[in-house]
TITITI-94279 format. One line per field, with one value per residue: residue number from 1; x negated, y negated, z of N, C-alpha, C in turn. Coordinates in steps of 0.02 Angstrom, whole numbers, plus 50000, padded with zeros to 5 digits. Layout:
BEGIN
pos NUM / ...
n_c1 X / ...
n_c2 Y / ...
n_c3 Z / ...
ca_c1 X / ...
ca_c2 Y / ...
ca_c3 Z / ...
c_c1 X / ...
c_c2 Y / ...
c_c3 Z / ...
This chain:
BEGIN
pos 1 / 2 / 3 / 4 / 5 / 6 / 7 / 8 / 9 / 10 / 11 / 12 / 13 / 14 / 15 / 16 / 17 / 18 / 19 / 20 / 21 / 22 / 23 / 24 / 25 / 26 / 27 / 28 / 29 / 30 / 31 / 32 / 33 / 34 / 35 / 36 / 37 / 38 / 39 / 40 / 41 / 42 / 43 / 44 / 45 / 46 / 47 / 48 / 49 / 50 / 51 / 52 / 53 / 54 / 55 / 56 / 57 / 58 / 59 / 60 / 61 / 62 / 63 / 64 / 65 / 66 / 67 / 68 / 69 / 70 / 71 / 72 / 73 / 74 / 75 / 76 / 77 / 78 / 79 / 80 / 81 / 82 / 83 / 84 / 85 / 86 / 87 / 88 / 89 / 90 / 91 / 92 / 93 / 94 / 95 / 96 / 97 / 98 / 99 / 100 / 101 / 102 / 103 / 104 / 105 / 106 / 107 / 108 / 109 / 110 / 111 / 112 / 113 / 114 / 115 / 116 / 117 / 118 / 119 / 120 / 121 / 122 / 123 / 124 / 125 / 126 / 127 / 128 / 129 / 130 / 131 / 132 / 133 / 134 / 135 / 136 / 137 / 138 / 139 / 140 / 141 / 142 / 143 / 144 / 145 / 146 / 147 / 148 / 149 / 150 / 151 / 152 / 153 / 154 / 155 / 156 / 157 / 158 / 159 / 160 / 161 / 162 / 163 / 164 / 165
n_c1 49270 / 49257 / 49324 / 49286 / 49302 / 49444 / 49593 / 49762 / 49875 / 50046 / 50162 / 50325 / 50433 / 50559 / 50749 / 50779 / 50718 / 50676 / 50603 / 50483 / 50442 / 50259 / 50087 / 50059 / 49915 / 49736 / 49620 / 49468 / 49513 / 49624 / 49804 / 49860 / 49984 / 50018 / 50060 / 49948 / 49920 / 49856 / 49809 / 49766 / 49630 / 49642 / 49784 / 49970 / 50118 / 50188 / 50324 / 50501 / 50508 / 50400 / 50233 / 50056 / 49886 / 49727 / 49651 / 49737 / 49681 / 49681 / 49686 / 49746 / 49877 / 49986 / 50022 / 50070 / 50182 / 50253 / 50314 / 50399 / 50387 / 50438 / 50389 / 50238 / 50115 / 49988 / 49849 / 49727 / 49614 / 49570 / 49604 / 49738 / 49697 / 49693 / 49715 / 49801 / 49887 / 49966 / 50001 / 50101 / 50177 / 50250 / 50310 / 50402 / 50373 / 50356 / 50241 / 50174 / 50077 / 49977 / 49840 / 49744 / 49585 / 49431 / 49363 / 49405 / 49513 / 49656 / 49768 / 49785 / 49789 / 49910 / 49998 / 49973 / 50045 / 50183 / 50196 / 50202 / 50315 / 50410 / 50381 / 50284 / 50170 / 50028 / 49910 / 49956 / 49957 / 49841 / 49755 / 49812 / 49767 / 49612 / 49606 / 49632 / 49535 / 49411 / 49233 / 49230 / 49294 / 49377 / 49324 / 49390 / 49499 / 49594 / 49615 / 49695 / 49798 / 49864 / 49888 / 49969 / 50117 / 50272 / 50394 / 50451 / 50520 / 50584 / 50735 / 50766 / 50856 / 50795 / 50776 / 50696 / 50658 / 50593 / 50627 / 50725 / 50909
n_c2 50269 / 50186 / 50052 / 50042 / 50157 / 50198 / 50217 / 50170 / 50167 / 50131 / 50037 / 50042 / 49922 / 49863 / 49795 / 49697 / 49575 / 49615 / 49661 / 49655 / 49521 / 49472 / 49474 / 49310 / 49209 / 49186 / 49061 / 49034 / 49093 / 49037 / 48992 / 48969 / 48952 / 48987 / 49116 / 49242 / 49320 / 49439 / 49510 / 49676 / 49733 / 49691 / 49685 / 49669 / 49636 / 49771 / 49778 / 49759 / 49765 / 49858 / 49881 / 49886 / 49918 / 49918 / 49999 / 49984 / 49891 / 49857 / 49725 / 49681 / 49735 / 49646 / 49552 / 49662 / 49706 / 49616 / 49621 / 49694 / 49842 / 50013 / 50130 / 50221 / 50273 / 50380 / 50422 / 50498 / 50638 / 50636 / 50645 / 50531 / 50373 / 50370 / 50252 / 50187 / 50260 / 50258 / 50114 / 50124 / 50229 / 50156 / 50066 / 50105 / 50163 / 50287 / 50385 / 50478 / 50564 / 50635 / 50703 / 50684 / 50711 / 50633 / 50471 / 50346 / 50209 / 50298 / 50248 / 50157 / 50233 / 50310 / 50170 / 50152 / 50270 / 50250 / 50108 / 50168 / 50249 / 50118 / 50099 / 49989 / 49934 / 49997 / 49900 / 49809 / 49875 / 49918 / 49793 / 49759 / 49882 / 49849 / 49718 / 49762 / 49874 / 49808 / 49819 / 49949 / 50015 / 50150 / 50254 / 50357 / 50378 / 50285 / 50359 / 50454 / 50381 / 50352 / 50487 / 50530 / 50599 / 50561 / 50609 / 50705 / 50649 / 50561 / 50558 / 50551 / 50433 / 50263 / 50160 / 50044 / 49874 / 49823 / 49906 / 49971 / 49969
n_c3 50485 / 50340 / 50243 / 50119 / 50078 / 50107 / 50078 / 50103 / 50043 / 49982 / 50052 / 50127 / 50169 / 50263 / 50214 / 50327 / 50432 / 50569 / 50652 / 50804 / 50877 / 50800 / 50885 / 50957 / 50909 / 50976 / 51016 / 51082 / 51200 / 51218 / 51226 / 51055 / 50991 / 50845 / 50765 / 50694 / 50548 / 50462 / 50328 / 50267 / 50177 / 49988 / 49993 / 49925 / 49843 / 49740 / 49700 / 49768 / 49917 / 49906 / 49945 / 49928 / 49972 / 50052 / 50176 / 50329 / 50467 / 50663 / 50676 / 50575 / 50613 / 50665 / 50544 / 50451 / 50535 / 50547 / 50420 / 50433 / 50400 / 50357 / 50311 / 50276 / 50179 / 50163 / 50070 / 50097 / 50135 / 50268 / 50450 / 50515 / 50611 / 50764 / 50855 / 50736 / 50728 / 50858 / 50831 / 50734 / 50792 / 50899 / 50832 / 50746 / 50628 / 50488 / 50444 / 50303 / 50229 / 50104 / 50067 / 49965 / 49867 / 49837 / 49830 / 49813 / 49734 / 49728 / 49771 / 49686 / 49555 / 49585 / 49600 / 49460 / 49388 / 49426 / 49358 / 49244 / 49246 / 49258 / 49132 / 49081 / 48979 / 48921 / 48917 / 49007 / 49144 / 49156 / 49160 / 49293 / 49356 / 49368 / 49408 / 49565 / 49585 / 49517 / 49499 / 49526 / 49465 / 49359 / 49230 / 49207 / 49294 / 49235 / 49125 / 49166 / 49220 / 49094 / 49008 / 49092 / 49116 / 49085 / 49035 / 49089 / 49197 / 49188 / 49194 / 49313 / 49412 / 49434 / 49566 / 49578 / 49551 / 49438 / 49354 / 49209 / 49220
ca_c1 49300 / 49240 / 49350 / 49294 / 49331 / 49498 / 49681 / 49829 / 49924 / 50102 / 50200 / 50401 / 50457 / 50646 / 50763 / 50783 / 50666 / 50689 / 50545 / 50474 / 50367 / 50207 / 50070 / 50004 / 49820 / 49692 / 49563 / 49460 / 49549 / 49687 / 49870 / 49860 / 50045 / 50033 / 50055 / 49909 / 49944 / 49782 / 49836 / 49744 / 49628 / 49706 / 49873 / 49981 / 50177 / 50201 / 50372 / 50546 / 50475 / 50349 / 50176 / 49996 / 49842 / 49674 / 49648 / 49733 / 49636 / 49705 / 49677 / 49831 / 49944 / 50036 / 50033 / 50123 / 50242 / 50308 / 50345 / 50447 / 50366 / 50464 / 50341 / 50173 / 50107 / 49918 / 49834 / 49679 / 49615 / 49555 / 49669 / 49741 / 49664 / 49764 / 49742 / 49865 / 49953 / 50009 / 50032 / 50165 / 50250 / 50263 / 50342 / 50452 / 50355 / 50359 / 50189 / 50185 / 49999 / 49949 / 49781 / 49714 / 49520 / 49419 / 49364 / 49434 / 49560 / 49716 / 49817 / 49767 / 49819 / 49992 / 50025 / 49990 / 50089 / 50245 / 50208 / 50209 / 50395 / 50421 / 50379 / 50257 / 50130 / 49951 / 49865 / 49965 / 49957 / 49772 / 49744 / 49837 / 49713 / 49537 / 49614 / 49619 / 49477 / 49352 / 49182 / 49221 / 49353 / 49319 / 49374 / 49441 / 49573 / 49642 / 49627 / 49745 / 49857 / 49845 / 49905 / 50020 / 50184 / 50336 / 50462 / 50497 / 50527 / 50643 / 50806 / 50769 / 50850 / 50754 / 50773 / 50618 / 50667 / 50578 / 50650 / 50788 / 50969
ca_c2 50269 / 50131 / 50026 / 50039 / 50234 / 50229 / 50176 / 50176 / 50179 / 50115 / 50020 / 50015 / 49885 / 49868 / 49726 / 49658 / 49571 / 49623 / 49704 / 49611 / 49478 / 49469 / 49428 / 49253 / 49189 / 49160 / 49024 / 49032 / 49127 / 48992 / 49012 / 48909 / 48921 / 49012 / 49181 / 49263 / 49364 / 49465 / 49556 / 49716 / 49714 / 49729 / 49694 / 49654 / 49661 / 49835 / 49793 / 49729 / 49809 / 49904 / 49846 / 49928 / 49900 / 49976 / 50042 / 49951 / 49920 / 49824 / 49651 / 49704 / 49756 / 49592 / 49569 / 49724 / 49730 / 49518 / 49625 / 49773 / 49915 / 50069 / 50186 / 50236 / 50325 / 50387 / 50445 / 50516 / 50689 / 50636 / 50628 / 50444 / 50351 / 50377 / 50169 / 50161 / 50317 / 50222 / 50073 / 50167 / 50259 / 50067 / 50013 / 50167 / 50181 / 50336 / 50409 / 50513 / 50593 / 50659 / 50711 / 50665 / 50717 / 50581 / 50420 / 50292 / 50214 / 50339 / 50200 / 50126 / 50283 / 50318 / 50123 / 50148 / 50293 / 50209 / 50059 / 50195 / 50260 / 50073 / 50083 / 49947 / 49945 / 50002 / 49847 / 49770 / 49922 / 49934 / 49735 / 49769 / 49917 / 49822 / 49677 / 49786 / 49910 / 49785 / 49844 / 50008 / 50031 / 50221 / 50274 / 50429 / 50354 / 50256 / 50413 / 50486 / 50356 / 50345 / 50554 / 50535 / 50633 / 50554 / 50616 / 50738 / 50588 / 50493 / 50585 / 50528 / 50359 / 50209 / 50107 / 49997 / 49821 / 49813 / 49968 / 49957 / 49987
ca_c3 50420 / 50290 / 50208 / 50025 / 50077 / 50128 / 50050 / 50138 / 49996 / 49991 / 50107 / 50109 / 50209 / 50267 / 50196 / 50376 / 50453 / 50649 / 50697 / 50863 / 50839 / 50811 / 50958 / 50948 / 50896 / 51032 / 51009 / 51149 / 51269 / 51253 / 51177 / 50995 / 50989 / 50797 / 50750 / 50686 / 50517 / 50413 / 50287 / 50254 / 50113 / 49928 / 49999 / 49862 / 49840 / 49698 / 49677 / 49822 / 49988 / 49913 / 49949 / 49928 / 50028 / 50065 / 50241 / 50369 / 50552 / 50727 / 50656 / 50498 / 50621 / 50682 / 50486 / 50439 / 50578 / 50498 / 50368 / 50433 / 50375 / 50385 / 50307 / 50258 / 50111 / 50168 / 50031 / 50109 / 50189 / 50337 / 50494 / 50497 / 50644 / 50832 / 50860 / 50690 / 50750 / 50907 / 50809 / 50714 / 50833 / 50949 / 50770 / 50724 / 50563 / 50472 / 50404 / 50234 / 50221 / 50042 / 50052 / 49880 / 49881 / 49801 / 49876 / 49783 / 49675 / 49737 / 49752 / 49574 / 49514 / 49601 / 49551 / 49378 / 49375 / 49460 / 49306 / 49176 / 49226 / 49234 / 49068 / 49071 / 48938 / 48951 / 48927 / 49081 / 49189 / 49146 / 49166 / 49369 / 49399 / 49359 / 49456 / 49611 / 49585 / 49517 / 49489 / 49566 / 49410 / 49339 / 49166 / 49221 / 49336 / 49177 / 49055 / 49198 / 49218 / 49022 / 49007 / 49151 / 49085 / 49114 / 49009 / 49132 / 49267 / 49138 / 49240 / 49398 / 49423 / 49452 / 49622 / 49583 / 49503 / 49373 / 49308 / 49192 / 49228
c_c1 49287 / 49293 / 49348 / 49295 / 49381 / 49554 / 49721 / 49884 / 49977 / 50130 / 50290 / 50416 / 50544 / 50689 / 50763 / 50727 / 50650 / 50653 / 50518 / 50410 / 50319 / 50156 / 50023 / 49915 / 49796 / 49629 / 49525 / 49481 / 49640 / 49746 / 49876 / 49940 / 50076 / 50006 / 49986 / 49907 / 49868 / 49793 / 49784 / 49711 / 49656 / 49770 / 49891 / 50049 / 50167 / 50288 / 50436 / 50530 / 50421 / 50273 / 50124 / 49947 / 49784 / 49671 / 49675 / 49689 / 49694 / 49695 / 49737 / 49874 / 50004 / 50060 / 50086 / 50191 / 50281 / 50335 / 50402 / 50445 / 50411 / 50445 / 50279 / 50147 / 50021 / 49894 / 49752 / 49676 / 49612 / 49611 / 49696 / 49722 / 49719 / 49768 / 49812 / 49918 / 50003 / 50040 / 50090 / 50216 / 50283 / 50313 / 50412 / 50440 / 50340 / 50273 / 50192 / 50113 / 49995 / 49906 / 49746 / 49628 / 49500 / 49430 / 49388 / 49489 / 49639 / 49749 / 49827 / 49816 / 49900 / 50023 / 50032 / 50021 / 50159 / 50249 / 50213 / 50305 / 50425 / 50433 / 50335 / 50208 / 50072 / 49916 / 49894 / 49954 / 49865 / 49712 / 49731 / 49793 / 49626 / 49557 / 49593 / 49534 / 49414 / 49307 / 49183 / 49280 / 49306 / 49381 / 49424 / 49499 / 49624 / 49640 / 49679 / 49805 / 49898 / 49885 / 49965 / 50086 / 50225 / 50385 / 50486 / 50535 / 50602 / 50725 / 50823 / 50779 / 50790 / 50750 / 50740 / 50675 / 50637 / 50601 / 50715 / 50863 / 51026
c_c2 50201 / 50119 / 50031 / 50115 / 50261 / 50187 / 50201 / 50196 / 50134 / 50106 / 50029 / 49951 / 49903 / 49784 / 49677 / 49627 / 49556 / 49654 / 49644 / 49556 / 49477 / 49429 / 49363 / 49235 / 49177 / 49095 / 49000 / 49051 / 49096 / 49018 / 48965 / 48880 / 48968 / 49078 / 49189 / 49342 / 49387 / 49516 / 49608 / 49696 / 49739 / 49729 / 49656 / 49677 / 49693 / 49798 / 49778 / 49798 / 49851 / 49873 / 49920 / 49871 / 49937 / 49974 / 49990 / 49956 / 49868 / 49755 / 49638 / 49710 / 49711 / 49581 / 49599 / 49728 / 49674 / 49578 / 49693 / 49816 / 49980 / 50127 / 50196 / 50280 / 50328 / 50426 / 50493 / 50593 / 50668 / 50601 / 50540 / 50437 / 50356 / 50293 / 50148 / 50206 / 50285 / 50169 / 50093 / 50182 / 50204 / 50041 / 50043 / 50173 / 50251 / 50354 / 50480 / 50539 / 50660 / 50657 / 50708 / 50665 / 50652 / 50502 / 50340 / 50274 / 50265 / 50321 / 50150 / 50157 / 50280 / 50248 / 50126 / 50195 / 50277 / 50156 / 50104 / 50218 / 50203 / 50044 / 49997 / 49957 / 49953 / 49943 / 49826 / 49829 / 49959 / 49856 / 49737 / 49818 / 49904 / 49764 / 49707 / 49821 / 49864 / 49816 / 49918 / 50030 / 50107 / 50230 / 50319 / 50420 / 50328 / 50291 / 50445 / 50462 / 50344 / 50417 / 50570 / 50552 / 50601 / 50560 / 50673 / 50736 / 50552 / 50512 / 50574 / 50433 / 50297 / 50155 / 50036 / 49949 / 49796 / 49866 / 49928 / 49992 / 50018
c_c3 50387 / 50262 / 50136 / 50018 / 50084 / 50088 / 50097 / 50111 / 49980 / 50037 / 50088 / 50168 / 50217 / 50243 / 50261 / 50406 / 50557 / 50680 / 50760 / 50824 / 50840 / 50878 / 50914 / 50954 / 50938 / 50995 / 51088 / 51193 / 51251 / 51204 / 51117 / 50992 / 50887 / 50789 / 50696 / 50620 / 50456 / 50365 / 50261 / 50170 / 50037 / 49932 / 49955 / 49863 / 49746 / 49679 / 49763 / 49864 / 49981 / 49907 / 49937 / 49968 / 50016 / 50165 / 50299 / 50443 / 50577 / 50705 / 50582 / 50554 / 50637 / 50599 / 50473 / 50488 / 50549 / 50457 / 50367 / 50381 / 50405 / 50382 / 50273 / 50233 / 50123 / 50132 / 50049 / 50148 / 50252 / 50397 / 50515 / 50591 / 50707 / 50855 / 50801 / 50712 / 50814 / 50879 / 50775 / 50749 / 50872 / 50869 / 50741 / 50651 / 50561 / 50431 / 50382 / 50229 / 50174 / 50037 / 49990 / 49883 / 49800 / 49849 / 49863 / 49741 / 49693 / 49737 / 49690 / 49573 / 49515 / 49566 / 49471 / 49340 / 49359 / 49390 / 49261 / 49160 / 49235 / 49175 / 49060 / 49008 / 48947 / 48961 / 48996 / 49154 / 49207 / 49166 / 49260 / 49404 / 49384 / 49426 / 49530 / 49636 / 49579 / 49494 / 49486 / 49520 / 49379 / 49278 / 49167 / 49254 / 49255 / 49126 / 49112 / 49201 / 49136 / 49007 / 49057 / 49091 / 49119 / 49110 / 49060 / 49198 / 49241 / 49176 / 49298 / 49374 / 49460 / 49504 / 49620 / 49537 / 49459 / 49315 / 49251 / 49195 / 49191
């Protein structure tokens, strides 16, 4: 599975931060003495506990676990990997798997959904998904997030902090 093929999606984390600790750095075989943290690429705090990412591997997971993750929003068909599946279940993280066909961008999208019932404004919500995407930015994602309906969202309270109260 390629990296510029896969998202992960959305992280939640938990407010506590009691997950076990991460294993320490090697240099040379030897013990450095400092934890060892790689953050998946594209990681990026969305909003209080909610993070995004593109595909984590075994070199994220000391990472992710600092941050007490409690669940995982996999946006892809294909079956999520049994090295993260263990890492999960060893963590007591929850994985969410929304097959979304299409190889890119899925987590753009869902973000710039999430900023629209934010009520953010296009330009900034359109600024936040070039940032990420880059090169690999497609018009069609931002005529979607752009058409995204939300008045029929507007009833569902808002958890997120940037929302308004």
């Amino acid at each position: 599975m390629k990296l510029e093929n896969s998202e992960a999606g959305i992280c939640s984390a938990a407010n506590d931060r009691s997950s076990s600790p991460a294993p320490k750095a090697m240099a040379n075989g030897d013990d450095i003495g400092e934890e060892l943290f790689v953050p998946p690429l594209n990681f990026a705090m969305v909003d209080n506990n909610i993070f995004r990412s593109g595909f984590p591997g075994p070199a994220n997971f000391s990472f992710l676990q600092s941050l007490g993750i409690r669940s995982i929003v996999y946006l892809c068909p294909e079956p999520y990997p049994e090295v993260n599946n263990k890492f999960l279940e060893a963590n007591g993280i929850k994985l969410f798997q929304f097959a979304i066909e299409g190889c890119q961008h899925r987590t753009g999208c869902l973000v710039g959904c999430l900023r629209r019932l934010q009520r953010w404004c296009l330009s900034s919500i359109f600024d936040e998904y070039q940032r990420f995407a880059a090169a690999k930015a497609r018009v069609s994602d931002q005529r979607f997030i752009e058409l995204f309906d939300i008045s029929s969202l507007m009833h569902i309270p808002m958890p997120f902090s940037c929302s308004k109260k």
